[in-house]
MIBA-719396 format. One record per residue (C-alpha): x negated, y, z; residue in one letter; chain; residue number from 1. Coordinates in steps of 0.05 Angstrom, whole numbers, plus 32768, in hexadecimal, padded with zeros to 4 digits. Layout:
N
<pt><c1>X</c1><c2>Y</c2><c3>Z</c3><residu>a</residu><chaine>A</chaine><num>NUM</num></pt>
...
//
This chain:
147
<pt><c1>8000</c1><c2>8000</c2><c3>8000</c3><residu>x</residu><chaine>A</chaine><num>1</num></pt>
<pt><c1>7FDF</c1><c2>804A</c2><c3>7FEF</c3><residu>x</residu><chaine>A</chaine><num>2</num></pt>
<pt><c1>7FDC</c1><c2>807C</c2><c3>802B</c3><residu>x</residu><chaine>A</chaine><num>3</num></pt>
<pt><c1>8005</c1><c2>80AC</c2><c3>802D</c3><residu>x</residu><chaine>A</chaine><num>4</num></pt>
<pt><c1>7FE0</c1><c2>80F4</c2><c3>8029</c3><residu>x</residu><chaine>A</chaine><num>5</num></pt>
<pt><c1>7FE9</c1><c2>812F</c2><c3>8062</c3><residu>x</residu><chaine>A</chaine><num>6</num></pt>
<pt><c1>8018</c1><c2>8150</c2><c3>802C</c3><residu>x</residu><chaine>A</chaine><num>7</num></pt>
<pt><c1>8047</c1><c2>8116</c2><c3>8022</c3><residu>x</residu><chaine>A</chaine><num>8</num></pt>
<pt><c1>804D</c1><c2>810B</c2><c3>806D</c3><residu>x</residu><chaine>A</chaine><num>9</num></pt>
<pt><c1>8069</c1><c2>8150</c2><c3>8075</c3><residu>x</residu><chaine>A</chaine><num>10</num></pt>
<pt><c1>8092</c1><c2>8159</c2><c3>8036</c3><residu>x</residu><chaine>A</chaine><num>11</num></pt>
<pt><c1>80D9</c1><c2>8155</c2><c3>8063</c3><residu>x</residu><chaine>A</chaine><num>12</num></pt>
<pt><c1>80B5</c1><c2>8199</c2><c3>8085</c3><residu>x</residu><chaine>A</chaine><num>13</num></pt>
<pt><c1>80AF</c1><c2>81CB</c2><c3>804C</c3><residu>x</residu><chaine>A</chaine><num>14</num></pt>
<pt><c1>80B8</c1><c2>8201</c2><c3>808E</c3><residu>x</residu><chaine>A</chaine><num>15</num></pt>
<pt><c1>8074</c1><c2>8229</c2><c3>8091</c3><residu>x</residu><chaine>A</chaine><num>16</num></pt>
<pt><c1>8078</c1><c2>8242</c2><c3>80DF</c3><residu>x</residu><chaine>A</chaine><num>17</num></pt>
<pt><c1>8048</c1><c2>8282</c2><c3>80E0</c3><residu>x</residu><chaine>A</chaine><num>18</num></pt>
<pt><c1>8043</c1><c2>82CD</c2><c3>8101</c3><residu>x</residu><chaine>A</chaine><num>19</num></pt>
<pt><c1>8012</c1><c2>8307</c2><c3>8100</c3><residu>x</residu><chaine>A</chaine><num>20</num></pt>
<pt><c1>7FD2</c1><c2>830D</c2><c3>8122</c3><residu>x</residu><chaine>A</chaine><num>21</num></pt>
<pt><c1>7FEC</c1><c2>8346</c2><c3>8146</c3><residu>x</residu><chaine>A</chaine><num>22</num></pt>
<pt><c1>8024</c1><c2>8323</c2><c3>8159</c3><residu>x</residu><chaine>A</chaine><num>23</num></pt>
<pt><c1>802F</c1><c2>830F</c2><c3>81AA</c3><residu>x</residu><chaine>A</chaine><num>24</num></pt>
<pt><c1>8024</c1><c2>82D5</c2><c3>81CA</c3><residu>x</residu><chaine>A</chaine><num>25</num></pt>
<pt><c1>806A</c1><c2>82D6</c2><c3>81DF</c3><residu>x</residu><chaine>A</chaine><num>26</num></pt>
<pt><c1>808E</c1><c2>82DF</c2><c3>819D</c3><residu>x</residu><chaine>A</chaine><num>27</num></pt>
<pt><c1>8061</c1><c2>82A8</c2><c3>817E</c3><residu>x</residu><chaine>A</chaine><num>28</num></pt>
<pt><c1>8072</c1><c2>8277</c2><c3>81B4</c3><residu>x</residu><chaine>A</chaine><num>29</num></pt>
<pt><c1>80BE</c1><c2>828A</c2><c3>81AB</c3><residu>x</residu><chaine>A</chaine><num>30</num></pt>
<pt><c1>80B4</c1><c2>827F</c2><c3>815D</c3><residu>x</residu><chaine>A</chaine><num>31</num></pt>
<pt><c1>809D</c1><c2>8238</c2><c3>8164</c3><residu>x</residu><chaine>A</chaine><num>32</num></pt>
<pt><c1>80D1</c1><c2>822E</c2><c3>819D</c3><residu>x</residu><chaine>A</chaine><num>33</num></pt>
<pt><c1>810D</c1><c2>8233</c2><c3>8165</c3><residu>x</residu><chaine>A</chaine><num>34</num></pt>
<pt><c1>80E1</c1><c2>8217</c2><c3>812D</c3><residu>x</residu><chaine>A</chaine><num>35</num></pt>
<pt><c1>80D9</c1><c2>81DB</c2><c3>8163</c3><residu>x</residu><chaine>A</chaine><num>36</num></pt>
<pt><c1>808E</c1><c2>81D7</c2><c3>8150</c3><residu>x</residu><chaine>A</chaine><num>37</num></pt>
<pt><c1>804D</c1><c2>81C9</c2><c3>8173</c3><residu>x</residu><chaine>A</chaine><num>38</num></pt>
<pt><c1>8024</c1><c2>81FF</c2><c3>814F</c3><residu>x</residu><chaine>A</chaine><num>39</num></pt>
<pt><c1>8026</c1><c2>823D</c2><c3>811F</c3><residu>x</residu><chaine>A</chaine><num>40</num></pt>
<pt><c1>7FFB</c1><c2>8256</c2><c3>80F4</c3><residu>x</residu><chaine>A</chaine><num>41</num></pt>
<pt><c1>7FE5</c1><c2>829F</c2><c3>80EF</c3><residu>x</residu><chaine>A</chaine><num>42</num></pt>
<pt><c1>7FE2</c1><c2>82C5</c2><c3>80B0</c3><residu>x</residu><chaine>A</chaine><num>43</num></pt>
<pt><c1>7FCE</c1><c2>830C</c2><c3>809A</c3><residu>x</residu><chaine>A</chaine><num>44</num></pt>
<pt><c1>8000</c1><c2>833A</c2><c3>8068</c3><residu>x</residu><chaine>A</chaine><num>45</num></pt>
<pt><c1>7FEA</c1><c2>830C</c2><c3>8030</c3><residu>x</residu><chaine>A</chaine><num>46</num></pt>
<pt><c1>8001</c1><c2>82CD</c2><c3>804A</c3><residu>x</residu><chaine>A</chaine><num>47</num></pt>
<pt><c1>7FB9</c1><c2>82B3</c2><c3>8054</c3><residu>x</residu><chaine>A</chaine><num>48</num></pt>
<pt><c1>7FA1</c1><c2>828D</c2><c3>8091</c3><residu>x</residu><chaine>A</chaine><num>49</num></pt>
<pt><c1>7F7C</c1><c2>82AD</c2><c3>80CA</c3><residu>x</residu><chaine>A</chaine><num>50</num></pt>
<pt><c1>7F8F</c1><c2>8275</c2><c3>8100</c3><residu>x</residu><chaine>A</chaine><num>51</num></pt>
<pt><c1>7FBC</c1><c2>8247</c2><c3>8121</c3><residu>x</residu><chaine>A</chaine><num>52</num></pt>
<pt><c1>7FDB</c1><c2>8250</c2><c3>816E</c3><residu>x</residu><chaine>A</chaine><num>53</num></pt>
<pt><c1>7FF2</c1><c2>820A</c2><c3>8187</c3><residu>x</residu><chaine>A</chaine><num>54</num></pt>
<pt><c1>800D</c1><c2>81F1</c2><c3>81C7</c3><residu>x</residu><chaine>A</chaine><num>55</num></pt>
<pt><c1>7FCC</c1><c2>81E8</c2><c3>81E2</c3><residu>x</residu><chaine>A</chaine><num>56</num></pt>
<pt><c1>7FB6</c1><c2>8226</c2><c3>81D8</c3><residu>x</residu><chaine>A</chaine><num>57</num></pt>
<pt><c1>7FF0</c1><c2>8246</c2><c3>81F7</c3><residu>x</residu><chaine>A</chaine><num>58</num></pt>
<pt><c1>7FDD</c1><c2>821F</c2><c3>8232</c3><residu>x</residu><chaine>A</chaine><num>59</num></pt>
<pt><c1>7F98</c1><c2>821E</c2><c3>823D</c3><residu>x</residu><chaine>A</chaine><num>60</num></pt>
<pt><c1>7F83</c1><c2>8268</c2><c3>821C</c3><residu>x</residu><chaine>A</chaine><num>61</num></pt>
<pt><c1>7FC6</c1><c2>8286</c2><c3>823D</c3><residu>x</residu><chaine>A</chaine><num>62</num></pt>
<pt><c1>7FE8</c1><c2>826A</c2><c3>8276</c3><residu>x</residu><chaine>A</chaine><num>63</num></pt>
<pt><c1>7FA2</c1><c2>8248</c2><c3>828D</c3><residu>x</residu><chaine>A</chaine><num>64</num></pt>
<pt><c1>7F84</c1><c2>8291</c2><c3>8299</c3><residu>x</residu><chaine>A</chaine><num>65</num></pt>
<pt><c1>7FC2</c1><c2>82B1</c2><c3>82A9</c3><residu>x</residu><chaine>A</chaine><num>66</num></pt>
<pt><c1>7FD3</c1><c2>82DC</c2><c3>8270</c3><residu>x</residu><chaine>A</chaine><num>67</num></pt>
<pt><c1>8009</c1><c2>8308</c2><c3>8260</c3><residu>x</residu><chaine>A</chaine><num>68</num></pt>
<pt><c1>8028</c1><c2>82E8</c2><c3>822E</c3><residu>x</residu><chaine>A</chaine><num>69</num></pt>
<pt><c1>8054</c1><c2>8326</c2><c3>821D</c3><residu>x</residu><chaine>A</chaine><num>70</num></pt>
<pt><c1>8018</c1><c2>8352</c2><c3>8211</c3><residu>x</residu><chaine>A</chaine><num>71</num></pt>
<pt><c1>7FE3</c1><c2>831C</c2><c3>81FA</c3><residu>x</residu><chaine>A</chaine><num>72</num></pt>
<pt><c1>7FD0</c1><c2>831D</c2><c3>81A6</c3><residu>x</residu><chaine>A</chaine><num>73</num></pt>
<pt><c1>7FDB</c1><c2>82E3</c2><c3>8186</c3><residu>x</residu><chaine>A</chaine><num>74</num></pt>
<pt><c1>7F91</c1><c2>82F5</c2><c3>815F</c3><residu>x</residu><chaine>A</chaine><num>75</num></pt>
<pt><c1>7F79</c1><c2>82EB</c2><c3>81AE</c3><residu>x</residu><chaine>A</chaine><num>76</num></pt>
<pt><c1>7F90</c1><c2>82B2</c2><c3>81BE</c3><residu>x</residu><chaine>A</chaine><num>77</num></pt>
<pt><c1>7F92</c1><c2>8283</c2><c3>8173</c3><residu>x</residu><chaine>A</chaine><num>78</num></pt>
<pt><c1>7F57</c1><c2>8257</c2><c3>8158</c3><residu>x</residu><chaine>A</chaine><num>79</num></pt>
<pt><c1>7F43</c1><c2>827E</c2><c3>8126</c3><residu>x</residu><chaine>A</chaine><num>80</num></pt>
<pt><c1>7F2F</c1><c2>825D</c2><c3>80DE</c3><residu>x</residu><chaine>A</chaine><num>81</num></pt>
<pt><c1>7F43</c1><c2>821C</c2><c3>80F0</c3><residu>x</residu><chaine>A</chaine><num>82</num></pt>
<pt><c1>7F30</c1><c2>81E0</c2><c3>80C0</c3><residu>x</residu><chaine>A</chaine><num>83</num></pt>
<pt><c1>7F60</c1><c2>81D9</c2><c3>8091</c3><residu>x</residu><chaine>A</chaine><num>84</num></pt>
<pt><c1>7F5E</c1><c2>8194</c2><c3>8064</c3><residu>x</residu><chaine>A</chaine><num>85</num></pt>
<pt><c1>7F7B</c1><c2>8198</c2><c3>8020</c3><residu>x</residu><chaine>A</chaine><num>86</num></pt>
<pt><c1>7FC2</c1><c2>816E</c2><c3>8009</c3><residu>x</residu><chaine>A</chaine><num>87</num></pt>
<pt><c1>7FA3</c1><c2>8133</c2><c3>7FE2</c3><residu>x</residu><chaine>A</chaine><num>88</num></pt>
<pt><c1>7F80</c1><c2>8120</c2><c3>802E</c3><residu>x</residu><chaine>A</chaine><num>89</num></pt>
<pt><c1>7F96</c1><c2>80E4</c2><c3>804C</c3><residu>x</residu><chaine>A</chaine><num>90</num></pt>
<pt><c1>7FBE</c1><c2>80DB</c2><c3>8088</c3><residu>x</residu><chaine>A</chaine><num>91</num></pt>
<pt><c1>7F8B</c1><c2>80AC</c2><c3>80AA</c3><residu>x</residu><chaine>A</chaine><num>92</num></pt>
<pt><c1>7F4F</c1><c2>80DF</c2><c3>8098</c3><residu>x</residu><chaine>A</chaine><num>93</num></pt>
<pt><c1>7F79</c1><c2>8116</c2><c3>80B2</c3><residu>x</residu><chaine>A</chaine><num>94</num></pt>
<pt><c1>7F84</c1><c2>80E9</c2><c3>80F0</c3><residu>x</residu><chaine>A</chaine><num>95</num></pt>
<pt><c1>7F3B</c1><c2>80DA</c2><c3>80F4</c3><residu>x</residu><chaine>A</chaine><num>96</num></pt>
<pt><c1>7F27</c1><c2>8119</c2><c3>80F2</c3><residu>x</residu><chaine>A</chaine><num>97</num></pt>
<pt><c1>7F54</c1><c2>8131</c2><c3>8127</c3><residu>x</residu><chaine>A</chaine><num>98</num></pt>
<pt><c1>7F45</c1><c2>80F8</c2><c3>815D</c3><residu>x</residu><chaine>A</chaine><num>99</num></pt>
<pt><c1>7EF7</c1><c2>8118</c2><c3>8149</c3><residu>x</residu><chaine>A</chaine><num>100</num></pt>
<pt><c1>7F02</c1><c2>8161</c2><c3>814D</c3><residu>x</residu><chaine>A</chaine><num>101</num></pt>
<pt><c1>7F3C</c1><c2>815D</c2><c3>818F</c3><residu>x</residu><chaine>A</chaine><num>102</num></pt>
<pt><c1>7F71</c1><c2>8181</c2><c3>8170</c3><residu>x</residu><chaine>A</chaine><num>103</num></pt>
<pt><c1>7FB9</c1><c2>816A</c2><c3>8158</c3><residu>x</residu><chaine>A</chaine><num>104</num></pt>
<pt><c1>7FCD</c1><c2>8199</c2><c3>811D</c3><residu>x</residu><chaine>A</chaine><num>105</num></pt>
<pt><c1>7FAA</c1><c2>81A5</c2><c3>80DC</c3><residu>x</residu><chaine>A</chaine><num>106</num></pt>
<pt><c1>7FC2</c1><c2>81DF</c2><c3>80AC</c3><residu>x</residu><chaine>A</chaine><num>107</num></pt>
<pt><c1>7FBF</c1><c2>81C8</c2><c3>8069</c3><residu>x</residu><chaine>A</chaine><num>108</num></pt>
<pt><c1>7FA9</c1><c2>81EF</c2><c3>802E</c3><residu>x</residu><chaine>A</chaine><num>109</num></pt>
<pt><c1>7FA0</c1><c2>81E9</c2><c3>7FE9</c3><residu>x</residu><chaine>A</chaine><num>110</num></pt>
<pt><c1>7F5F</c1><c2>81FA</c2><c3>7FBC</c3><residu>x</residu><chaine>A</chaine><num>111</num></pt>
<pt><c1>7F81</c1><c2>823A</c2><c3>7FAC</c3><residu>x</residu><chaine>A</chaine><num>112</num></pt>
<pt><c1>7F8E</c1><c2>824D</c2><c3>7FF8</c3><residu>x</residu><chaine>A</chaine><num>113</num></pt>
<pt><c1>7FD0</c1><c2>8244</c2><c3>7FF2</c3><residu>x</residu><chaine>A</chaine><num>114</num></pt>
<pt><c1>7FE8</c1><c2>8230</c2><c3>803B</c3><residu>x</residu><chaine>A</chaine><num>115</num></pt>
<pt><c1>8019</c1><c2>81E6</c2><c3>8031</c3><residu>x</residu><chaine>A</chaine><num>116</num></pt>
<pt><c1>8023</c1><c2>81D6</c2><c3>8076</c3><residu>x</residu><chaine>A</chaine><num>117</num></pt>
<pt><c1>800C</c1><c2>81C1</c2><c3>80B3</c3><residu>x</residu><chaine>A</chaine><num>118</num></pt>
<pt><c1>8003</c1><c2>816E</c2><c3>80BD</c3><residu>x</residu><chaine>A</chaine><num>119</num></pt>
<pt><c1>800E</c1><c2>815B</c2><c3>8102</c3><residu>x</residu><chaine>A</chaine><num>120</num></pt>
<pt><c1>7FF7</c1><c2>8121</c2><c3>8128</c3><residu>x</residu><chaine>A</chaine><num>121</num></pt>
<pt><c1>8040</c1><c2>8112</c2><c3>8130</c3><residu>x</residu><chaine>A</chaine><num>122</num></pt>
<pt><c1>8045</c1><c2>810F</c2><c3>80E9</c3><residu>x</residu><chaine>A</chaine><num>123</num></pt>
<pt><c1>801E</c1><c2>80CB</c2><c3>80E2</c3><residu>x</residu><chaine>A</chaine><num>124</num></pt>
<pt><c1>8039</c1><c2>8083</c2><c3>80E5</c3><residu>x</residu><chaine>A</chaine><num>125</num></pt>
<pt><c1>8018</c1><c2>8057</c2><c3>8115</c3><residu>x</residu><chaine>A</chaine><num>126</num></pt>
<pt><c1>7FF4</c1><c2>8032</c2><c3>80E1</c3><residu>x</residu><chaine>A</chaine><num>127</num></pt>
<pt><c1>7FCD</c1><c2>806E</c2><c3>80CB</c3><residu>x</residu><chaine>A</chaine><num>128</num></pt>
<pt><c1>7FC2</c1><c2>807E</c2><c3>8110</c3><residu>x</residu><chaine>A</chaine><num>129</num></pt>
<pt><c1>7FA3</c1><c2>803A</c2><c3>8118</c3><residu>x</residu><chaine>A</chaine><num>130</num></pt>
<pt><c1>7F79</c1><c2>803D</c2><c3>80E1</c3><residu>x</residu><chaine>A</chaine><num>131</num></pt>
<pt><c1>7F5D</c1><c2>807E</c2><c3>80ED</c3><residu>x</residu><chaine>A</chaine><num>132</num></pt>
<pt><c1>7F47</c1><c2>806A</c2><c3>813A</c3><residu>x</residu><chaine>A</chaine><num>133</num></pt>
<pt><c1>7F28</c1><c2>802D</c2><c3>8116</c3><residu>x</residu><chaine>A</chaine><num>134</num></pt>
<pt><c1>7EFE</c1><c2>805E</c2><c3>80F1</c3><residu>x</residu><chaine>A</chaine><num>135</num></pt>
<pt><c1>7EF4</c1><c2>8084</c2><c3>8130</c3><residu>x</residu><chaine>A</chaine><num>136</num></pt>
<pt><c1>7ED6</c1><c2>8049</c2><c3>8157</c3><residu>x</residu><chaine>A</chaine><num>137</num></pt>
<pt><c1>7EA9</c1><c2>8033</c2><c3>811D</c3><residu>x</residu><chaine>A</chaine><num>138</num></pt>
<pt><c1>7E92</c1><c2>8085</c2><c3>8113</c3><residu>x</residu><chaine>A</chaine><num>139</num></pt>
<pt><c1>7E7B</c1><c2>807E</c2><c3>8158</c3><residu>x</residu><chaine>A</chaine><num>140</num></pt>
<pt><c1>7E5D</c1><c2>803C</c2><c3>8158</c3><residu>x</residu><chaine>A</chaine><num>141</num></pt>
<pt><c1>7E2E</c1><c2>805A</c2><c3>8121</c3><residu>x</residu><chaine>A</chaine><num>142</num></pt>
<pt><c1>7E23</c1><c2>8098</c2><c3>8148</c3><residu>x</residu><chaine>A</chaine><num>143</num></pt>
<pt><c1>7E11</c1><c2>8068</c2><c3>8189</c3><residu>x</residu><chaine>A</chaine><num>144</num></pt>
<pt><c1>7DDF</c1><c2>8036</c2><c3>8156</c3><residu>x</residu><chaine>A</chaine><num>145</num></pt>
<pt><c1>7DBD</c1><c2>8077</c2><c3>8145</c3><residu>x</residu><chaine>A</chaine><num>146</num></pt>
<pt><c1>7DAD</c1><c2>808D</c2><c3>8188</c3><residu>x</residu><chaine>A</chaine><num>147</num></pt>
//
């Protein structure tokens, strides 16, 4: 069976989630509240990507240090340039590369910078999941043999 790609596993979500830089903390958390997402993705006037705010951010960079959310930047707070992988990647190297780099959402974007969604480690079926720990375990296996 071929793997499905990070674009094909989000195709029933053509909803792109995003605010302003200059945006608050608060009004991005209440925009992904009513979206009912984990993350969104910040944009200049042009449409192209600066960053991403998720969950964890919210938690760790704002309610961890006791900000105020109501006067707190988005552009403060958001993991700015995040990597991006492009539609044609595969759900398992999206997965592998997430259980790698700690993080849980991965904007993706086209050659052209066109912004096509965000792939979520929700968005994967077990079986990629499995196969991309696999990969994982034998990525650090090599990393141990090397020293």
């Amino acid at each position: 069976m071929e793997e499905r790609t990070v674009f094909e596993s989000i195709a029933r979500q053509r909803l792109l989630v995003s605010t302003s830089a200059e945006a608050t903390v608060c009004d991005a958390a209440r925009v992904m509240t009513k979206a009912n997402c984990g993350s969104i993705l910040v944009v200049d006037a042009h449409g192209a990507l600066l960053g991403i705010l998720t969950e964890r951010d919210l938690m760790t960079r704002v309610i961890a240090k006791a900000l105020d959310p109501v006067h707190t930047k988005v552009a403060d707070v958001m993991t700015h340039h995040p990597l991006c992988v492009p539609p044609e990647t595969t759900v398992s190297d999206a997965v592998l590369l997430m259980i790698e780099r700690g993080f849980r959402h991965l904007p993706i974007v086209s050659t052209k910078s066109k912004i096509m969604g965000v792939f979520s480690i929700r968005d994967a079926l077990p079986r990629e999941i499995d196969t991309a720990e696999s990969f994982a375990e034998f990525h650090e296996q090599i990393n141990d043999a090397r020293g």
